[in-house]
C-alpha positions as CSV (number, residue, x, y, z in Angstrom):
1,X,109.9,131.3,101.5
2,X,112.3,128.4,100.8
3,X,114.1,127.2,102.7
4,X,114.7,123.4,104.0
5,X,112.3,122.4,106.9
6,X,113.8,121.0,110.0
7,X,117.2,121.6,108.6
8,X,118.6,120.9,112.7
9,X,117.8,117.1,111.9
10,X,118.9,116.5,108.6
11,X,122.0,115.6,107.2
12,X,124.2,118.2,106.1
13,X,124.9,116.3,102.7
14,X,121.6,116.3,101.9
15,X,120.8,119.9,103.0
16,X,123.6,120.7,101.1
17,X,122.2,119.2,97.9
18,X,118.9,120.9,98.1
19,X,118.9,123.6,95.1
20,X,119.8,120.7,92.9
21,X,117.4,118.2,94.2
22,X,114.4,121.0,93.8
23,X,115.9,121.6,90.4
24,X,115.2,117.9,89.4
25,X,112.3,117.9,91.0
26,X,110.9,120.8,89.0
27,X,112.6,119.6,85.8
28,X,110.2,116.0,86.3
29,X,106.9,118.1,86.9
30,X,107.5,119.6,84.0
31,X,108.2,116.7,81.7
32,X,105.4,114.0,83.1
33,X,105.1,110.4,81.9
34,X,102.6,108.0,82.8
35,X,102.4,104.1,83.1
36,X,105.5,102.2,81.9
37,X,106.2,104.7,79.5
38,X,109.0,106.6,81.5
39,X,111.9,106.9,79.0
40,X,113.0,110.3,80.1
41,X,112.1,109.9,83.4
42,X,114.5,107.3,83.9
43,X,117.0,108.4,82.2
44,X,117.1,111.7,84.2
45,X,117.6,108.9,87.3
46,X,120.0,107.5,86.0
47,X,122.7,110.7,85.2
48,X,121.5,112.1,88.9
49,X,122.8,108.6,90.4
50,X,125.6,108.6,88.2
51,X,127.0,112.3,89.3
52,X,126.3,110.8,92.5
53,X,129.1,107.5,93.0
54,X,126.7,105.2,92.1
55,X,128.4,103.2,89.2
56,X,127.1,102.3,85.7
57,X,127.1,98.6,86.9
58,X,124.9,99.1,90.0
59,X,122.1,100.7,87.8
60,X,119.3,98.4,86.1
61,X,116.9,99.2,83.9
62,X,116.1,96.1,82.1
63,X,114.9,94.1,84.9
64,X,111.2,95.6,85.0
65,X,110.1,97.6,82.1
66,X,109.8,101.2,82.9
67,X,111.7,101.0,86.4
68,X,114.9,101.6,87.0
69,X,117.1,99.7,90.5
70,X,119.9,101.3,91.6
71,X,122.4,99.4,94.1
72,X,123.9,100.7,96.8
73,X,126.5,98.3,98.7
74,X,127.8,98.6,102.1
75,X,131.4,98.3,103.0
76,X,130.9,95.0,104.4
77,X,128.4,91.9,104.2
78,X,125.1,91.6,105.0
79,X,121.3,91.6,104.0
80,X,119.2,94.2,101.1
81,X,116.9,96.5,102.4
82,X,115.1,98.2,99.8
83,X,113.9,101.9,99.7
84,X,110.8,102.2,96.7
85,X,109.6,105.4,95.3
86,X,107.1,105.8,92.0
87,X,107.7,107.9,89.1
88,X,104.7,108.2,87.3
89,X,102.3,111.2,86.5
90,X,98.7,110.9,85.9
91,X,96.3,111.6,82.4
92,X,95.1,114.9,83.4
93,X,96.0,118.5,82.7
94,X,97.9,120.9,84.9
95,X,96.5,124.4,85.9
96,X,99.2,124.8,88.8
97,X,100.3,128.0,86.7
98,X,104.0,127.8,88.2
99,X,107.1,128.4,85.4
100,X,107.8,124.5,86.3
101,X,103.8,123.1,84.9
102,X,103.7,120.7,82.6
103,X,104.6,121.2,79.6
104,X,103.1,117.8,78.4
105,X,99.5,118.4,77.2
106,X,97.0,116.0,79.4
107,X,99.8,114.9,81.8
108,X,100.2,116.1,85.4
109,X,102.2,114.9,88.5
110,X,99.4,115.9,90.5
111,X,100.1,113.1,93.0
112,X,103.6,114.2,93.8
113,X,105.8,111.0,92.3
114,X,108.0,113.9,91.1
115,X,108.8,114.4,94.6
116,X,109.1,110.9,96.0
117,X,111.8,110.0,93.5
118,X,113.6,113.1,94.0
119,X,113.6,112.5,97.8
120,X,115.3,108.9,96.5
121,X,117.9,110.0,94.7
122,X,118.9,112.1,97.6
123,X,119.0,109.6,99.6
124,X,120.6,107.1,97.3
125,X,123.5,110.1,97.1
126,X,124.1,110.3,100.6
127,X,124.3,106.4,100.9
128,X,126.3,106.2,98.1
129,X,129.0,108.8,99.7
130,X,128.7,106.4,102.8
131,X,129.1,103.3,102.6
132,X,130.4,102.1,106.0
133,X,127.5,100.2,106.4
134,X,126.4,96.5,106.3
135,X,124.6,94.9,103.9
136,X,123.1,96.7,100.6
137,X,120.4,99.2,100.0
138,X,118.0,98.7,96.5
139,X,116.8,102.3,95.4
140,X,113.4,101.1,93.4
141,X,112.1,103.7,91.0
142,X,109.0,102.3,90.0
143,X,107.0,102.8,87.3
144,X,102.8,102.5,86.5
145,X,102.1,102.9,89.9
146,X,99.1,104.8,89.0
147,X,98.0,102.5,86.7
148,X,98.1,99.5,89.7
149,X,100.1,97.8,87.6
150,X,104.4,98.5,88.1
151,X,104.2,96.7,91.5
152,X,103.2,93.6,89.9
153,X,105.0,94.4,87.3
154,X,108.2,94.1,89.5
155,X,107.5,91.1,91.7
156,X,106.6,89.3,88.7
157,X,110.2,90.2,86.8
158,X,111.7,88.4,90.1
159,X,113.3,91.4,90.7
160,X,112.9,91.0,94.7
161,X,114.6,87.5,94.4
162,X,117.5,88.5,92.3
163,X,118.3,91.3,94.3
164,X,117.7,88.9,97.6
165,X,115.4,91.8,98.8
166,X,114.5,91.5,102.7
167,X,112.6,94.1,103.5
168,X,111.2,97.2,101.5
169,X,110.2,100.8,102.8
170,X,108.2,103.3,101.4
171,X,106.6,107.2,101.6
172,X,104.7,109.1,99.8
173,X,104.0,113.2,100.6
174,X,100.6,114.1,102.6
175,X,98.1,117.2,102.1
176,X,97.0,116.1,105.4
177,X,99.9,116.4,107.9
178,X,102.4,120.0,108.2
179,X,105.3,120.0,106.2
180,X,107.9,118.5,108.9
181,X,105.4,115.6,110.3
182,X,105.4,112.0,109.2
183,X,102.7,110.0,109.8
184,X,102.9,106.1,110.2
185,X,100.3,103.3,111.1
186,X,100.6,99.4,111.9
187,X,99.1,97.3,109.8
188,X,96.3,98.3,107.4
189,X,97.0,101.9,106.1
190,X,95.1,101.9,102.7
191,X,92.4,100.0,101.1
192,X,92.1,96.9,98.9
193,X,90.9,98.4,95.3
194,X,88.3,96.4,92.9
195,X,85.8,97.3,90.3
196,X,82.9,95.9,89.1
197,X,81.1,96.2,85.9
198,X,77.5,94.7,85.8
199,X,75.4,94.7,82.6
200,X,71.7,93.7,82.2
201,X,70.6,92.4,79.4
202,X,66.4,92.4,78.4
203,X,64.9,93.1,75.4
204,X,64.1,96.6,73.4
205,X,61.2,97.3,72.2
206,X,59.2,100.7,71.2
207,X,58.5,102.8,74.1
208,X,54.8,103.2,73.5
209,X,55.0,99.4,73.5
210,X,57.1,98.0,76.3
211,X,55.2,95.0,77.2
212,X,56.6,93.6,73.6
213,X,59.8,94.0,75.5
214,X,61.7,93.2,78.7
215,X,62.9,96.5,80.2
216,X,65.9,96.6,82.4
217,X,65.8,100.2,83.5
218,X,63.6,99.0,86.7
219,X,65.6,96.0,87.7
220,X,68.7,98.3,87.7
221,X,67.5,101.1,89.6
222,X,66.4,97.7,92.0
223,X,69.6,96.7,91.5
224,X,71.7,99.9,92.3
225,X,69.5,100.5,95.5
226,X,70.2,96.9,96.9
227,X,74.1,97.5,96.5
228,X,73.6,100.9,98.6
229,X,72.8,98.1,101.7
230,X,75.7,96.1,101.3
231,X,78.2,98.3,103.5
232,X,75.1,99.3,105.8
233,X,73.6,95.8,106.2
234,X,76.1,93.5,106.0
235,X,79.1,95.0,107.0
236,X,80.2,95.3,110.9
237,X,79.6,98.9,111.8
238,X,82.9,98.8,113.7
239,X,84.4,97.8,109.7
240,X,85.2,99.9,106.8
241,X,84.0,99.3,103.5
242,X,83.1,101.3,100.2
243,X,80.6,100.2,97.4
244,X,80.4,102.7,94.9
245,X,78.6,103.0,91.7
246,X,80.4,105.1,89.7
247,X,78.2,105.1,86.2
248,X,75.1,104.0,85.1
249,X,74.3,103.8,81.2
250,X,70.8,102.8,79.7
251,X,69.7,104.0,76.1
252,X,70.7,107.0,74.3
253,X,70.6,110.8,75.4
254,X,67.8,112.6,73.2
255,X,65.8,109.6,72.4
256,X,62.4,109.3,74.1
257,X,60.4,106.6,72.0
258,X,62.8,103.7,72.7
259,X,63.4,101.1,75.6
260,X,67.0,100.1,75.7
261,X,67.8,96.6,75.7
262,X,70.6,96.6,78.2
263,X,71.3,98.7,80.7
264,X,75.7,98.9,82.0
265,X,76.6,100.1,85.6
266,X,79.6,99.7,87.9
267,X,82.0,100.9,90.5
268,X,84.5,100.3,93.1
269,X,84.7,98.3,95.8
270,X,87.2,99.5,99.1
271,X,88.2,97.1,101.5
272,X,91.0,96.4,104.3
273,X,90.2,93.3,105.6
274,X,89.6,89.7,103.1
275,X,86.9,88.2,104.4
276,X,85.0,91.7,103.7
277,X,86.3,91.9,100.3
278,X,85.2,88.4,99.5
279,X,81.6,89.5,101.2
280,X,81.3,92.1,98.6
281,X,82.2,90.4,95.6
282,X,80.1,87.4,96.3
283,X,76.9,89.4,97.3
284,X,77.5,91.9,94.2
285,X,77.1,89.0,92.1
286,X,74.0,87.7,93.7
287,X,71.9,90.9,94.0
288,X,72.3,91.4,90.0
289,X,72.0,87.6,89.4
290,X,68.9,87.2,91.3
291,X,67.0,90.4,90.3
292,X,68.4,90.2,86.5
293,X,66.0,86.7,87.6
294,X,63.5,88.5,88.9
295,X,62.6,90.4,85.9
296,X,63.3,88.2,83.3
297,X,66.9,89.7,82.2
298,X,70.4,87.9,82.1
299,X,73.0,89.6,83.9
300,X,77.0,89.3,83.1
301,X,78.8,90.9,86.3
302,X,82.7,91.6,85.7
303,X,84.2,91.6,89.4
304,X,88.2,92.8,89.0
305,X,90.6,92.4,92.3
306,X,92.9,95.0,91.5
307,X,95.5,95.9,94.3
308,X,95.5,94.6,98.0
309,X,95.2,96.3,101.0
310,X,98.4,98.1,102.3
311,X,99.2,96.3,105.6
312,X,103.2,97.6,106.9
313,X,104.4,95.3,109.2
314,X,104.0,95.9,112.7
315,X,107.7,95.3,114.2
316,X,109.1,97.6,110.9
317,X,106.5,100.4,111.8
318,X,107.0,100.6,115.1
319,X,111.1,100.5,114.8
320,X,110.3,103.3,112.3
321,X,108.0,105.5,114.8
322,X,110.6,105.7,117.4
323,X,113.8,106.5,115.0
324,X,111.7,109.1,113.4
325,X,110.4,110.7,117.2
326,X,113.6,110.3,118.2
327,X,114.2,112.9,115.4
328,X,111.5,115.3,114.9
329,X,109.9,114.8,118.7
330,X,106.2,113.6,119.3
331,X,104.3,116.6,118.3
332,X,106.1,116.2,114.5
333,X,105.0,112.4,114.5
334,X,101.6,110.8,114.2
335,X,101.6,107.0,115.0
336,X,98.5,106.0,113.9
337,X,97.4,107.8,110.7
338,X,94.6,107.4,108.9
339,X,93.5,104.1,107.3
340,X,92.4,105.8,103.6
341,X,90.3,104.4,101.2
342,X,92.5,104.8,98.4
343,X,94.6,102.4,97.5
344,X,98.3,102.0,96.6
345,X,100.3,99.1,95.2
346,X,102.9,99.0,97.9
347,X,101.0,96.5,98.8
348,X,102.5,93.9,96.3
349,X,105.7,94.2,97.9
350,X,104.2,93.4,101.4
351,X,102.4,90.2,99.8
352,X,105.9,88.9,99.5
353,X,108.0,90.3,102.2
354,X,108.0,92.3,105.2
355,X,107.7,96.3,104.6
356,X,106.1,99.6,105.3
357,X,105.2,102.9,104.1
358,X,105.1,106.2,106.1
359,X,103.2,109.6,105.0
360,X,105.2,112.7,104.7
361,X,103.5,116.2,105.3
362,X,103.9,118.8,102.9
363,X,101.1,121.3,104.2
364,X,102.2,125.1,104.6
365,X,100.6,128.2,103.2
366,X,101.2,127.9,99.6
367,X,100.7,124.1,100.1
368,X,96.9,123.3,100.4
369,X,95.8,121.5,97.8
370,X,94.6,117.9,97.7
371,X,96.1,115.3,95.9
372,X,95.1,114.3,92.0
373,X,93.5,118.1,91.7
374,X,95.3,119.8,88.8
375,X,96.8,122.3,90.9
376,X,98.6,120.4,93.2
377,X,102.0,121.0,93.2
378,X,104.9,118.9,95.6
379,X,106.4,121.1,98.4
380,X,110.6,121.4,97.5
381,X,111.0,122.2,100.7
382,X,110.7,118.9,102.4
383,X,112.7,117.3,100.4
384,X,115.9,117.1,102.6
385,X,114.2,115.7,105.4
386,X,112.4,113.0,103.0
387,X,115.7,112.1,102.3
388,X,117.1,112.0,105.7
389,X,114.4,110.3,107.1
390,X,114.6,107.5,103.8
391,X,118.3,106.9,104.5
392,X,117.9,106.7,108.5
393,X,115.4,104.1,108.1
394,X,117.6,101.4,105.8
395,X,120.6,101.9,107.9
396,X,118.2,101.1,110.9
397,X,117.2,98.1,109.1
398,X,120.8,96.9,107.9
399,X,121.8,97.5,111.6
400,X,119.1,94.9,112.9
């Protein structure tokens, strides 16, 4: 099986295109590269647009290290709407066991970025070929996205100002939703992501001797119990929040006569809304401060903000959910997907203007697996609709 889903609501160009857009898209899996470091990447992009009428001018690549902005300008005046997709992989290995796995040892678009940009370039082509439109579209193809870090990366470059960027819209493929459905959700769709790294410092001594010491085994095991209360004891039920501890280090494996004098722990921290986010940094800190106290130890806590929540704009959204029912009907469209916990740096864009993101299904019989396992692999088949759907929604916006 492969053939184009919902082929009845596409446009032909695009449908048209599809061998070659599944071609790229299997020719990016297979060559992954992660963080800024997206040399070939890019410069794959870059012929694709240039085959495609976008000219040599219109394309950027110095702007933001490790993106690439291609420029699409309508036949007349008017404001920039910009469509972003990521192009990163992730450090891990590939077992998908399909002719098109990586052939980069340790490196695996396991996330599907290999598919986002490819629905971008298709719909950078058919913008491109029609330009009677208002106003200009911004194809972003962003880098380190993975990382947290090409977001930032980009709104610090002044790349939204030089480009006079009004609004921004994104995807990104769902195991969660059938190939052919697109999920979308006001306001906050994904989580706020920070880590923590505590470390409590005592005093080693010789196990048969540990009251020449100060031992920081028990305060931490205090210490990681009381964090386990934060989400159920001072968070509203009716709330979300996450507090995990994701390691916890204290002497040496194999060594039984010797009391460690520190012991290292930390986490992440999930959060949607600020005031909850600031709740759990601020009692973090004084549950390891005040039992690090308690038993005599110093503690040095490490609290890292690392991307804000994901919060699309309501008016954009809900312009979005009718233009995409209008399309696919209300059984292919869920309004109110999710929130998830992960987190995405979308959100960097929406700290500065108005935007959204949507979730695209990919989910058939041969497409089950969850994102970040290393056999996931990006369904070809909705790319046409991806593309569709990405090029609907800026005309939509240059049209308001």
């Amino acid at each position: 099986m492969d053939n184009p889903v919902r082929q009845d609501v596409c446009f032909p160009e695009i449908t048209a295109m599809y061998d070659e857009l599944k071609e790229f898209r299997r020719d990016i899996h297979a060559h992954p590269e992660c963080g800024f470091e997206t040399e070939r990447t890019i410069g794959k992009i870059r012929e694709f647009l240039l085959s495609h009428g976008v000219a040599e001018k219109d394309i950027d690549t110095t702007t933001s290290k490790g993106s690439l902005f291609a420029l699409i300008e309508g036949s007349e005046p008017g404001k920039t709407v910009a469509l972003r997709a990521d192009i990163d992989a992730l450090k891990m290995k590939d077992f998908g066991g399909k002719p098109w796995s990586s052939q980069v040892e340790g490196r695996c678009h396991a996330c599907g970025h290999d598919g986002h940009q490819t629905w971008l370039l298709g719909a950078a082509a058919y913008l491109a070929a029609h330009r009677d439109f208002a106003g200009r579209v911004l194809c972003v193809f962003q880098a380190a996205e993975e990382t947290g870090q090409g977001a930032l990366a980009i709104v610090n470059s002044g790349a939204l100002e030089k480009y006079q960027v009004a609004e921004i819209i994104g995807a990104h493929d769902e195991p969660g939703l059938k190939k052919g459905q697109i999920g979308f959700k006001v306001g906050h769709i994904q989580a706020a992501s920070d880590s923590f790294a505590i470390k409590l410092i005592g005093k080693g001594t010789h196990g048969g001797r540990p009251h020449q010491g100060v031992d920081p085994i028990p305060a931490a095991s205090e210490l990681y119990q009381a964090l386990q209360t934060i989400v159920s004891r001072k968070v509203d039920p009716l709330e979300s929040a996450v507090v995990s501890i994701c390691y916890f280090s204290a002497g040496m494996v194999g060594t039984y006569n010797v009391v460690p004098g520190e012991v290292q722990l930390g986490g992440t921290v999930r959060t949607f809304l600020p005031e909850l986010r600031d709740l759990c940094e601020t009692t973090i800190r004084r549950m390891a401060e005040g039992i690090a106290l308690a038993h005599g130890l110093t503690a040095e806590v490490d609290y890292i903000r690392l991307i804000p929540s994901v919060n699309n704009d309501k008016e954009m959204t809900e312009s979005a959910i009718k233009l995409v029912t209008e399309m696919l009907g209300e059984e292919n469209v869920n309004p109110s997907i999710g929130p998830y916990m992960s987190s995405e740096d979308f959100s960097r864009y929406q700290a500065k203007i108005p935007g959204t993101i949507c979730r695209i299904g990919i989910v058939d019989d041969e497409h089950k697996t969850p994102l970040h396992n290393p056999k996931f692999d990006f369904n070809d088949e909705v790319l046409p609709l991806a593309s569709t759907v990405l090029a609907k929604l800026a005309l939509s916006r240059l049209a308001k």
